[in-house]
C-alpha positions as CSV (number, residue, x, y, z in Angstrom):
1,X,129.3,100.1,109.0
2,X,126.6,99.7,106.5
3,X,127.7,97.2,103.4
4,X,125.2,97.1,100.6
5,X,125.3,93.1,98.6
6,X,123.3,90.8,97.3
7,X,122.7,88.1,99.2
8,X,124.8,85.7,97.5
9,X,127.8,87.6,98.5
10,X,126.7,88.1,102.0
11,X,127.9,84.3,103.4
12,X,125.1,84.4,105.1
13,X,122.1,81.7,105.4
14,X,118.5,81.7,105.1
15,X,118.2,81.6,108.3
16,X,119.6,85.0,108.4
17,X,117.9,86.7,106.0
18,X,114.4,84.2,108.0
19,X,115.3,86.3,111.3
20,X,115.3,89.8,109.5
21,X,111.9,89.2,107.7
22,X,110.6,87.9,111.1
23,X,111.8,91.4,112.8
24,X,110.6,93.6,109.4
25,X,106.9,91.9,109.1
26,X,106.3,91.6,113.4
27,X,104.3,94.6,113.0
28,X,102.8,95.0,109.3
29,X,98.9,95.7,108.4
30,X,99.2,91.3,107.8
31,X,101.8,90.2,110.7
32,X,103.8,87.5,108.7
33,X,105.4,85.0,110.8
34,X,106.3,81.8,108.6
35,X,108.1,79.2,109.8
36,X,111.5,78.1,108.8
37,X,110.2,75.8,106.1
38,X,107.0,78.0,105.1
39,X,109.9,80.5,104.7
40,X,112.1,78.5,102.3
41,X,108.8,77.0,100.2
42,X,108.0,80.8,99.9
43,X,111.0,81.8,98.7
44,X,111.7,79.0,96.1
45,X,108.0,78.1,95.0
46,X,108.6,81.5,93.2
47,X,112.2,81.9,92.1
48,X,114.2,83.3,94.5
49,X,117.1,84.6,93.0
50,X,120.2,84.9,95.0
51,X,122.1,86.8,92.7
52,X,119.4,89.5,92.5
53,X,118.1,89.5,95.7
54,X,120.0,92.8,97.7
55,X,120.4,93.2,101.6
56,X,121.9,95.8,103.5
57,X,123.6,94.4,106.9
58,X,125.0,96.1,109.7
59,X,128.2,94.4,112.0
60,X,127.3,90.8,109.6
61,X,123.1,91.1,110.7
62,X,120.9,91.7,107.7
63,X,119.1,95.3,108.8
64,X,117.0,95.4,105.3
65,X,116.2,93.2,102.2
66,X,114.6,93.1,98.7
67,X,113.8,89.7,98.2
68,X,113.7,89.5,94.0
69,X,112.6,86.3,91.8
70,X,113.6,86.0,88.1
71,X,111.8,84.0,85.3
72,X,113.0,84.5,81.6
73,X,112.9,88.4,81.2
74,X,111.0,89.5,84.1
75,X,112.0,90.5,87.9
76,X,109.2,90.1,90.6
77,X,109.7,91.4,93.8
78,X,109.0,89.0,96.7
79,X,109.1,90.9,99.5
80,X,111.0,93.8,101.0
81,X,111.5,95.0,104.6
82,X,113.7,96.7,107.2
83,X,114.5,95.7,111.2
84,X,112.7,98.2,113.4
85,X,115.7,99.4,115.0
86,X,117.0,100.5,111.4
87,X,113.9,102.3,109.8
88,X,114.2,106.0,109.0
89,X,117.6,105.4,107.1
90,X,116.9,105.4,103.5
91,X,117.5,101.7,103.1
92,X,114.6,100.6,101.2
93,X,115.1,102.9,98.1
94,X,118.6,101.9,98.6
95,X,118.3,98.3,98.1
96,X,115.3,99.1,95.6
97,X,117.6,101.0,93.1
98,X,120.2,97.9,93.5
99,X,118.0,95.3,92.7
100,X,116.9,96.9,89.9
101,X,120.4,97.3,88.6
102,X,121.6,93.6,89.2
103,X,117.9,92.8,87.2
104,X,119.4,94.7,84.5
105,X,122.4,93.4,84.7
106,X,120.7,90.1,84.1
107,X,119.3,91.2,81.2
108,X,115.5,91.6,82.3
109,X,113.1,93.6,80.8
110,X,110.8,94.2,83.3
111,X,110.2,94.1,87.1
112,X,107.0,94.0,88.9
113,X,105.6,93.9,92.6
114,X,102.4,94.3,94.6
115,X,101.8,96.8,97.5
116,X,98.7,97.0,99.7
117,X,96.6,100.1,99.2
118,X,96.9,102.4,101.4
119,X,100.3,101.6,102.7
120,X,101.6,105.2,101.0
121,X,105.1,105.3,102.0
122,X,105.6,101.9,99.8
123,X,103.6,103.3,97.0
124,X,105.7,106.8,97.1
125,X,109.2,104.6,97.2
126,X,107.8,102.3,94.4
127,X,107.1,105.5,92.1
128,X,110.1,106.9,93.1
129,X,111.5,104.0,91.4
130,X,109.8,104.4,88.6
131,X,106.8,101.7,89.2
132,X,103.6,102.6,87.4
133,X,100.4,100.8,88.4
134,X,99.2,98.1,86.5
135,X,95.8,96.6,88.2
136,X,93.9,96.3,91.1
137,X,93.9,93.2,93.1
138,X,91.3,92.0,95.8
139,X,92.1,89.3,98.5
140,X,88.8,87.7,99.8
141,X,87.8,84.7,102.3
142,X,85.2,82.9,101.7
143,X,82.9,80.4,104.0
144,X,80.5,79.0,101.4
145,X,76.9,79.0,102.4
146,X,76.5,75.4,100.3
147,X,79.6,73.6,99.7
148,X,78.8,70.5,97.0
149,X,80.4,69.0,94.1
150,X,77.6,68.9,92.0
151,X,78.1,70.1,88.2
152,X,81.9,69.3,88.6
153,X,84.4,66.7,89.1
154,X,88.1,66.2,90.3
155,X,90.8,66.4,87.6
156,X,94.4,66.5,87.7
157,X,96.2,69.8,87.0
158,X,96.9,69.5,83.3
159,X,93.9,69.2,82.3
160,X,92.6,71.9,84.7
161,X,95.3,74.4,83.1
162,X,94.4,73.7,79.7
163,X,90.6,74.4,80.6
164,X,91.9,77.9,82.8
165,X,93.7,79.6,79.8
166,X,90.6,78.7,78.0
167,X,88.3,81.0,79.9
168,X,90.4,83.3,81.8
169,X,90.0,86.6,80.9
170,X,93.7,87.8,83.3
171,X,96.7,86.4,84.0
172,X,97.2,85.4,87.5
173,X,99.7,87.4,89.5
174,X,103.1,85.6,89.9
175,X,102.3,84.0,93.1
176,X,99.6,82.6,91.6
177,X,101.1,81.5,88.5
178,X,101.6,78.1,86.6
179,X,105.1,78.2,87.5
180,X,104.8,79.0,91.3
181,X,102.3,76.6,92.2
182,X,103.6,73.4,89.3
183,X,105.1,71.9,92.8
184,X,103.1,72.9,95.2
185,X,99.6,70.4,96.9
186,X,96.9,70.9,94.0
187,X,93.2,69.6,94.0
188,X,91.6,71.2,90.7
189,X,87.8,71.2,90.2
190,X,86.5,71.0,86.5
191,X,83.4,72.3,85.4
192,X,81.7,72.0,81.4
193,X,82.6,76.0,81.7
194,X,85.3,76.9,84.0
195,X,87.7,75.2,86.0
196,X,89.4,76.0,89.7
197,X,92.8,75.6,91.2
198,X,92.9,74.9,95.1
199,X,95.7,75.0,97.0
200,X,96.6,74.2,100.6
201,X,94.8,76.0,103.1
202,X,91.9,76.7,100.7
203,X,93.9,78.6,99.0
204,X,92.3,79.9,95.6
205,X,95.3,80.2,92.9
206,X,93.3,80.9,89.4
207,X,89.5,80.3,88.7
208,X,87.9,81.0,85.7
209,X,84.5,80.5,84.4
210,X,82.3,81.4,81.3
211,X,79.0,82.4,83.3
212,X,78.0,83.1,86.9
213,X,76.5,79.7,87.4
214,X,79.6,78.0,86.5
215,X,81.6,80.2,88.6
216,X,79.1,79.1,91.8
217,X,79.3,75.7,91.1
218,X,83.0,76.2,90.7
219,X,83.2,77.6,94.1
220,X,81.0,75.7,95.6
221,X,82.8,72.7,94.7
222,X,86.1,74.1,95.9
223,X,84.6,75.0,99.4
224,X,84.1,71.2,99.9
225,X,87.8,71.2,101.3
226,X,86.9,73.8,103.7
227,X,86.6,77.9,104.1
228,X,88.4,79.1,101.2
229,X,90.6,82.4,100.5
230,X,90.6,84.3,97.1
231,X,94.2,85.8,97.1
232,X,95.2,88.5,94.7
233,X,91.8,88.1,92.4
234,X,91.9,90.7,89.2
235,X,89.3,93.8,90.6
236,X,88.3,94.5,87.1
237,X,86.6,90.8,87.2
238,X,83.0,92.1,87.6
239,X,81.6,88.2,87.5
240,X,83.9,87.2,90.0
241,X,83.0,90.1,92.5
242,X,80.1,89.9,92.6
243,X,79.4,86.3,92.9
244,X,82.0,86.9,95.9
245,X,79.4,89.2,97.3
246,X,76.6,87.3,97.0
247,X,78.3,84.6,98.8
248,X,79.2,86.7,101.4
249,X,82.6,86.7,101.4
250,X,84.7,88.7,102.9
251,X,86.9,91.5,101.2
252,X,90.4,90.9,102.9
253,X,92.4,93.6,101.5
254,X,93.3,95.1,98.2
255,X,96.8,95.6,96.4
256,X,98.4,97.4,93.7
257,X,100.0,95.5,91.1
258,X,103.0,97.8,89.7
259,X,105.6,97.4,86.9
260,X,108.3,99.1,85.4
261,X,110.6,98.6,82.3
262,X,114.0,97.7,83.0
């Protein structure tokens, strides 16, 4: 028998609710396959939420999940997915519509979530739902023709944030934000006009620069710790695109970045 919960009142461990994303993302357009502790960083680096977080299980096995985060008034979805063997039952609204009832139970204001473009049954249960799009948002990797640290220098992350809200013209998405990568390896590049977060991996959180020379020499000096990747990058940033073109890189994918009031 199908019981609808949140996770919290499920019993049941993350190792649980690790086996049914493995099952639910074996066969996406990005096959995810994180570890037990990749898992766990995911989830807390930004704010897992028990509570919020719904699962539909069959016979004590998690078939389905909505994985949710809360910070102050808003809901981010994490992820979301359902076990091959129990597709084609109208879970995923399910558990969509009860997350965003314990959210507002919780007193949030808004929810948000990203969806890769093109995948059109997400984006028709997402509208369903009452998601609206907000932005675009480009994933890239990058292998820098010229990686050097000329025209910037290593700083610690305080200083690099102060500099970012400076000359960012977009807030990062929430797996990019202050609060989700605070804990997380940094090594932050500072340039006289712009400044770039780098986490592990090569992994770009937020860069920001006043002019396309800064923004090379930003990249440039980030590439110095290896091929880099540009994840969820605001499309409407014209500078950044097309420096990321002229480098070569390589356009990954692009997502959808939607919201709804709660």
């Amino acid at each position: 028998m199908k019981n609808i919960s949140s996770f919290s009142e499920t019993g049941l461990g993350l190792e649980d609710l690790h086996a049914a994303f493995l099952d639910a993302f074996s066969d996406y357009v990005i096959p995810l396959q994180p570890s037990d502790a990749q898992f766990e960083t995911l989830l807390n680096s930004r704010g897992f939420d028990a509570d919020a977080s719904m699962v539909a299980c069959y016979g004590g096995e998690i078939a389905a999940f909505w994985n949710v985060a809360n910070r102050a008034s808003k809901a981010y979805l994490i992820s979301s997915g359902t076990r091959v063997a129990h597709r084609g039952k109208g879970l995923a609204g399910q558990l969509g519509e009860a997350s965003i009832a314990a959210s507002k139970f919780q007193g949030k204001k808004s929810f948000c979530l990203e969806v890769i473009e093109g995948n059109s049954s997400a984006e028709r249960l997402y509208g369903r739902l009452g998601f609206n799009l907000e932005r675009r948002l480009d994933s890239y990797t990058l292998k820098h023709p010229e990686p050097k640290l000329s025209g910037c220098r290593r700083v610690d992350w305080p200083t690099c944030r102060a500099t970012l809200q400076r000359f960012s013209s977009w807030q990062p998405s929430w797996q990019n934000s202050n609060e989700t990568i605070a804990s997380t390896p940094l090594r932050c590049f500072l340039h006289d006009h712009g400044a770039i977060v780098v986490g592990q991996g090569g992994l770009i959180h937020q860069i920001a620069a006043k002019t396309p020379d800064s923004l090379q020499a930003l990249l440039a000096a980030a590439a110095t710790e290896g091929p880099l990747r540009l994840i969820n990058m605001d499309s409407a940033d014209q500078m950044l695109r097309a420096t990321l073109e002229e480098l070569g890189a390589e356009l990954l994918l692009r997502q959808s970045e939607m919201q709804r009031a709660i």
